[in-house]
VOGU-3710 file (C-alpha; in Angstrom, 3 decimals, decimal comma):
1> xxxxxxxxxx> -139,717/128,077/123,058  -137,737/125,144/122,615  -138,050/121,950/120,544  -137,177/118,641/120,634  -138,273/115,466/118,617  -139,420/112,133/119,665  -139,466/109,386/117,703  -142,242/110,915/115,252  -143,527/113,860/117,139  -141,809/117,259/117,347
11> xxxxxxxxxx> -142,764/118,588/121,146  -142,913/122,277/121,589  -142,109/123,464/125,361  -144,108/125,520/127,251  -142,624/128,787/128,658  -144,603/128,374/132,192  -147,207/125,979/133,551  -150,626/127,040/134,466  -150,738/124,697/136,850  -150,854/126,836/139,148
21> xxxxxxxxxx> -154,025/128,879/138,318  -156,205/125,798/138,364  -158,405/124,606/141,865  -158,301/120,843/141,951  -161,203/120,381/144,674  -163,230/122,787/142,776  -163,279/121,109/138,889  -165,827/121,431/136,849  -165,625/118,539/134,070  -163,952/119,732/130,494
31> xxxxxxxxxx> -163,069/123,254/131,739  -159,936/123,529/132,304  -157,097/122,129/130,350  -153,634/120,782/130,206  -150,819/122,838/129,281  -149,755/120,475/126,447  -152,290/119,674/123,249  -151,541/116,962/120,389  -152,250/118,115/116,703  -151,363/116,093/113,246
41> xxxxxxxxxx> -152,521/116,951/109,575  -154,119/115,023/107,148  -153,502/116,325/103,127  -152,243/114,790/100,010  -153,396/110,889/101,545  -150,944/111,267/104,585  -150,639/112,485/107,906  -147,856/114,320/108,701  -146,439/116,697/111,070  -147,616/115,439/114,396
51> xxxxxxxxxx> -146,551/117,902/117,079  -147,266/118,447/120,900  -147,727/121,862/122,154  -148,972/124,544/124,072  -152,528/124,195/124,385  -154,104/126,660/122,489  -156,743/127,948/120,281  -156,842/127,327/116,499  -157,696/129,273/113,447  -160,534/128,112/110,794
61> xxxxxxxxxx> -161,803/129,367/108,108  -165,740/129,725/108,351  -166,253/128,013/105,445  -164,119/124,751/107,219  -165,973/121,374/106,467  -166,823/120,598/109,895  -168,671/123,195/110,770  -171,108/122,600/107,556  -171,615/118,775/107,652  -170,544/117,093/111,289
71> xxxxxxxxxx> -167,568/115,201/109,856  -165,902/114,499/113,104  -165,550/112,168/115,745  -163,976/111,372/119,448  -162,839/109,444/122,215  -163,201/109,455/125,562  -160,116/107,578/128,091  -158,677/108,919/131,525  -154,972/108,492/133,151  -155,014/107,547/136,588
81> xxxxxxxxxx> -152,248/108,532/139,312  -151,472/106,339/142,149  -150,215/106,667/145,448  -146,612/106,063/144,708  -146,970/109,108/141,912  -146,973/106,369/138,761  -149,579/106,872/136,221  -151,665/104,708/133,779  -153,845/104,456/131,270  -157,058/102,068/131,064
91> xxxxxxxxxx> -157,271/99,809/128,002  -155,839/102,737/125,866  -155,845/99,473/123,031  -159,607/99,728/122,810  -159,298/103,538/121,894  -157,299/103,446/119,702  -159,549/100,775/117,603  -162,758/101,963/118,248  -162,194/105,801/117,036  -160,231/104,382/113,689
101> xxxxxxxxxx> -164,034/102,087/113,881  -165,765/106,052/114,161  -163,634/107,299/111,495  -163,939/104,467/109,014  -167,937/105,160/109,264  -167,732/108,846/108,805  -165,034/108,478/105,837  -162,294/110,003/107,730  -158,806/108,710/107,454  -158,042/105,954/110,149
111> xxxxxxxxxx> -155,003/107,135/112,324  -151,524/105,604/112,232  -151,386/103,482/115,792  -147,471/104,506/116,282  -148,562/108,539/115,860  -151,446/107,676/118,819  -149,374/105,659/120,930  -146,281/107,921/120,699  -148,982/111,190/121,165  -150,937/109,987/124,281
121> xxxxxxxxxx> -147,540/108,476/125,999  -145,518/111,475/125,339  -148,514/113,780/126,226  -149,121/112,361/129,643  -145,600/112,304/130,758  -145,652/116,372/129,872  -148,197/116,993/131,698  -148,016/114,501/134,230  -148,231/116,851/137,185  -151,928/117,131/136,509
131> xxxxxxxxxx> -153,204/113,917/137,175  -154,113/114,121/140,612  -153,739/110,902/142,970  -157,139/110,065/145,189  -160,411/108,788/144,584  -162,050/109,826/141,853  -159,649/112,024/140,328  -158,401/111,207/136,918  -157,291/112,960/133,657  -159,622/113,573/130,833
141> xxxxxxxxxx> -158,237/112,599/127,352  -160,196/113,377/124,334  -158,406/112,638/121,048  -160,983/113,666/117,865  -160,468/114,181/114,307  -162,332/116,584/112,238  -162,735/117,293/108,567  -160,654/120,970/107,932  -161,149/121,360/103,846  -162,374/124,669/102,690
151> xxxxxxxxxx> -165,606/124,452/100,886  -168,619/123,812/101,341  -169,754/120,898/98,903  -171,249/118,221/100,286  -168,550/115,567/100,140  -166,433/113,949/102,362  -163,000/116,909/103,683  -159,560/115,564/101,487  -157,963/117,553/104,581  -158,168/116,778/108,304
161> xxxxxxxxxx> -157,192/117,584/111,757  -156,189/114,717/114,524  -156,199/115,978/117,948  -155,612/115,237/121,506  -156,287/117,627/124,694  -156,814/116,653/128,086  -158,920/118,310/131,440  -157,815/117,041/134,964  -161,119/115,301/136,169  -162,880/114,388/139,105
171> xxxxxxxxxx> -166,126/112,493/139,454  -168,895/112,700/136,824  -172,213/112,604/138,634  -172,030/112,880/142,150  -175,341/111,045/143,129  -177,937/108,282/141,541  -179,046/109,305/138,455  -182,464/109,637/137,664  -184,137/108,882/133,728  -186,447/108,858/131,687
181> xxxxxxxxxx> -187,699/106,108/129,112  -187,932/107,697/125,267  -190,902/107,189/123,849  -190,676/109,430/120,861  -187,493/110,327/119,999  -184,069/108,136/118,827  -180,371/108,018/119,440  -180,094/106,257/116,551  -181,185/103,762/113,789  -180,789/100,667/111,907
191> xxxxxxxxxx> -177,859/101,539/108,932  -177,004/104,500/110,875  -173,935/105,743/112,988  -174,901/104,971/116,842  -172,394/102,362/116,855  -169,822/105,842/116,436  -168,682/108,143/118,302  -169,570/110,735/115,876  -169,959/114,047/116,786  -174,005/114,260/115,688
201> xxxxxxxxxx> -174,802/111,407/117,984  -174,330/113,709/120,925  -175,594/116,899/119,707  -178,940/115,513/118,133  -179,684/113,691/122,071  -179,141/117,718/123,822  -183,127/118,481/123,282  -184,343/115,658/124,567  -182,115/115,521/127,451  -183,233/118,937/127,816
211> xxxxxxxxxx> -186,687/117,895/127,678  -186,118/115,332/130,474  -183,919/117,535/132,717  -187,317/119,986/132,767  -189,082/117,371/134,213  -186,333/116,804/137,210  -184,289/113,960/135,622  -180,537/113,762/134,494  -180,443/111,427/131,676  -182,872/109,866/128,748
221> xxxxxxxxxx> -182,766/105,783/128,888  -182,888/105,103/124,436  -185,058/103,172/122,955  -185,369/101,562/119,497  -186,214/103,826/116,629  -188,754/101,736/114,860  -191,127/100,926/118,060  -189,323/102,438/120,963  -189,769/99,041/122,321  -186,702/97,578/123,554
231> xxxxxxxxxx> -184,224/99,778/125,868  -180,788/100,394/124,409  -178,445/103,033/126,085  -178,576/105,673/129,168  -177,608/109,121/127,803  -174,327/108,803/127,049  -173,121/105,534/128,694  -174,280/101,677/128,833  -176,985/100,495/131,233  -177,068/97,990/132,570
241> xxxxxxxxxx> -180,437/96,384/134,635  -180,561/93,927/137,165  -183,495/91,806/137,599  -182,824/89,377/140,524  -179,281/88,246/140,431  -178,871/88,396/136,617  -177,290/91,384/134,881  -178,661/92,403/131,658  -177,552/94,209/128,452  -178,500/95,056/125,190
251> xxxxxxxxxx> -176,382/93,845/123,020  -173,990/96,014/120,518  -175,176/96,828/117,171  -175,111/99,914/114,479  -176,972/101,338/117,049  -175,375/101,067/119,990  -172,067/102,353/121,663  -169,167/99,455/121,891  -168,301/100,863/125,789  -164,994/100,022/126,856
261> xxxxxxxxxx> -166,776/100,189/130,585  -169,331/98,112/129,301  -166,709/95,578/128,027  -164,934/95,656/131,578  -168,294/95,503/133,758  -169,264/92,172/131,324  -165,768/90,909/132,340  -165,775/91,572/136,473  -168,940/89,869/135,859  -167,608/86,943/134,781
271> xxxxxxxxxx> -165,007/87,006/137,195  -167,498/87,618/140,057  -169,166/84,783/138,795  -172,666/86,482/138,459  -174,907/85,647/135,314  -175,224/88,066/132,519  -177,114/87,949/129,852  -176,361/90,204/126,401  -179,609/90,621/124,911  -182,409/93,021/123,815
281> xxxxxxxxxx> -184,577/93,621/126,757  -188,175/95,230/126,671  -189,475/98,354/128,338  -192,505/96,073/129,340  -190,164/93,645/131,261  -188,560/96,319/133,057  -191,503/97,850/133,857  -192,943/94,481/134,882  -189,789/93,910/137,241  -190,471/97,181/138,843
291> xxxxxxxxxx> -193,534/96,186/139,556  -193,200/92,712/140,994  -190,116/93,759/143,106  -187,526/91,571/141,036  -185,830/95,148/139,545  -182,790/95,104/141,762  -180,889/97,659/140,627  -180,060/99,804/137,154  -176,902/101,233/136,242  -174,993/103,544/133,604
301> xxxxxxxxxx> -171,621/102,541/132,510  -169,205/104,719/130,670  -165,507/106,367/130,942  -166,398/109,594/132,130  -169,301/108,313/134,996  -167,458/105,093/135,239  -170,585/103,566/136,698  -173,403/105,515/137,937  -176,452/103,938/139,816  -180,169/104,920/138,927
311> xxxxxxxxxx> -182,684/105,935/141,656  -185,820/105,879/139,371  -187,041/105,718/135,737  -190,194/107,151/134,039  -192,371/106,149/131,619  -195,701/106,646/129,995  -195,738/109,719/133,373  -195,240/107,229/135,736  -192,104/107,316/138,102  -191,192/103,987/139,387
321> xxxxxxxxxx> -188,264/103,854/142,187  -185,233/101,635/141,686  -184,824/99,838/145,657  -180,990/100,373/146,601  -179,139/97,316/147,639  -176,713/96,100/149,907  -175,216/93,729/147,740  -175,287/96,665/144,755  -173,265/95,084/141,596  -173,050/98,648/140,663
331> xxxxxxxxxx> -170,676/99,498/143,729  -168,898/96,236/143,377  -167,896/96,939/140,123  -166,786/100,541/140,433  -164,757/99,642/143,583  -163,595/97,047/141,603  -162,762/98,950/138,214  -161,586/101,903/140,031  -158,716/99,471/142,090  -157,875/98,338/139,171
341> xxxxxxxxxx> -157,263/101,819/137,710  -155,957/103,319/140,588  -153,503/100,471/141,177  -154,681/99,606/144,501  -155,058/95,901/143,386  -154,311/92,714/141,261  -154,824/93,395/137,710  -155,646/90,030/136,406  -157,187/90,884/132,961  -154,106/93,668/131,711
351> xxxxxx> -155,724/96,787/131,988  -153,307/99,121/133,441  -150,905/100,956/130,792  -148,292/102,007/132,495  -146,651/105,645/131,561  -142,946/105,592/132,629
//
């Protein structure tokens, strides 16, 4: 195995690909993975050693922090390839905030920015060969950081693991999504960590999507914790409603997700010149819109869905139908996003990172 050092990072070479072994028109999302990994210690009030190499399993003890008290958190981002073979990242910037944002709330070390910049560049160009060009195919990157102390006191880890691996992709959900309101339980609350992307936010939501899956629907549509009044997020993305020509949605909070693809569908929006409004929106208006026809369209926004459409919603046992449009924002702004990401067109707002 050789080695060679970037600026910061020692890189460890792989011996063969796997490349080889892996059916790109058969992918099933997070399965199969990259033959290059990121990893970088935290001990002592430092990181330090950040390497790239083979991807591979890792030892823990049991008695490992993580496993006794959720201290981790994660990111979701994708490289694109386009038709000339270049590849790029989306917004990579807003990444690299928001999971130093996570990791600030669950008292984890924030991450030096040349260590994640140097990692994911570096990274991608390794395994550059699997990012696949066409539509809808993509790289998964998931950098996360997790508490590694031994012991099991109930205190925040003094040692800690950053990571990066990375699954070739292709699309999410492969037809409209259909949801259900909650009525009884919560993604999250007021003083709480919804605004994170903390591992327990996703785990805790599993029985309830569960729940809603039984009844022949995808995804749970969140509601507020204290009256399950006002609608908040769609599983694990944005949403995004449509009630005649104005696009609504809730607004961030400690509750609520920061979504980089909610961020770019609020900006196409502006560009597009269609009215949004970010504010809290009832389950009784919605339900109300449904009714009176002026419920044009609903949609999920988020980096691994990009934007997925929603056929129907239920609530209180009733299934109301969401009419599909030939003017659908939700198609406009995927077509749009995905140009952009794909490098098929202008990129007006600076999106595209390039990887040389």
């Amino acid at each position: 195995m050789s080695i060679t050092v970037n600026e910061h990072i020692k890189i460890e070479k792989i011996k063969k690909s796997k490349i080889s072994q892996v059916d790109f028109d058969n992918l099933t999302f997070g399965q199969n993975f990259t033959d290059y990994m990121f990893e970088c210690d935290y001990k002592d009030g430092k990181w330090y050693n950040p390497t790239i190499k083979p991807y591979g399993n890792l030892t823990l003890s049991p008695a490992t922090k993580v496993f006794h008290y959720g201290q981790a958190v994660f990111e979701g981002m994708k490289a694109y390839k386009d038709d000339n073979g270049d590849v790029f990242l989306f917004r990579p910037e807003e990444n690299f905030n928001r999971i130093n944002k996570s990791s600030k709330r669950m008292a984890i070390p924030e991450f030096p920015r040349e260590y994640f910049f140097e990692a994911l560049h570096t990274l991608v160009q390794l395994d550059k060969n699997w990012v696949q060009a066409g539509e809808g195919n993509s790289l998964y990157i998931r950098p996360f950081a997790m508490a590694t102390e031994v012991g099991v006191s109930a205190a925040p880890s003094s040692e800690y693991k950053f990571m990066i691996i990375m699954a070739p992709a292709q699309a999410y959900y492969t037809g409209d999504v259909r949801v259900v309101i909650a009525e009884h339980f919560s993604r999250s609350a007021d003083g709480g960590v919804g605004f994170a992307k903390a591992a327990g936010n996703y785990g805790a939501q599993f029985y309830p999507t569960n729940l809603a899956r039984e009844k022949g629907f995808q995804q749970v549509i969140w509601t507020d914790a204290n009256e399950h009044r006002y609608l908040e997020e769609a599983g694990t993305m944005n949403v995004f409603f449509r009630i005649n020509d104005t696009l609504i949605t809730a607004p961030t909070s400690d509750r609520i997700l920061d979504g980089v693809t909610r961020k770019s569908v609020l900006k196409l929006a502006e560009h597009n010149n269609i009215k949004t409004e970010v504010r809290r929106i009832e389950v009784s208006e919605l339900v109300k819109a449904a009714e009176d026809g002026s419920l044009k369209e609903i949609f999920g926004a988020g980096t691994a869905a990009v934007i997925s459409p929603v056929s129907a919603f239920s609530y209180k046992e009733t299934v109301y139908d969401v009419p599909k449009q030939d003017d659908s924002f939700a198609k406009r702004f995927k077509k749009e996003m995905m140009d952009i990401q794909q490098n098929r067109a202008e990129d007006p707002f600076g999106w595209r990172y390039p990887i040389a």
